[in-house]
Steps between C-alpha positions, in 0.01 A plus 500: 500500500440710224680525162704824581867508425525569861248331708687530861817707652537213716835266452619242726863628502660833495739397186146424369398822603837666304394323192110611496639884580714484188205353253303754665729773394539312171112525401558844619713569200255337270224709590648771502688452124271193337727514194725231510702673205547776678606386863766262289582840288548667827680228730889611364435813631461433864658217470851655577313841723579463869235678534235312359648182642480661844141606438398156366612388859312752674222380372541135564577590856190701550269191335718274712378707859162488331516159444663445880274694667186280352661198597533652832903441459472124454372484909288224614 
């Protein structure tokens, strides 16, 4: 296994799966904004947005059938 940050896709539960789609969406943020200054300078702000709450979600949800599908939705 190598040293990556994300050596497989592969969990052994779907609530496992749920948690890897979120840090994937997490490290998603990073990249995109490294600063930690600024992501904590921006969190109020869509903090309280519907809108960028709903997004967030969106985006967990589409890691999550990413993360489904290569775990061929947890079937033996």
């Amino acid at each position: 296994m190598s040293d990556s940050w994300l050596p497989t896709l592969r969990t052994a539960t779907p609530e496992e799966g749920f948690q890897l789609a979120i840090k994937l969406s997490r490290i998603g943020v990073k990249m995109t904004q490294p600063s930690a200054e600024v992501r904590e300078r921006l969190r109020p702000e869509y903090a309280e947005s519907a809108d960028s709450l709903i997004a967030s979600s969106q985006v967990i949800a589409l890691n999550f059938q990413t993360v489904a599908q290569a775990n061929d939705f947890w079937r033996s």
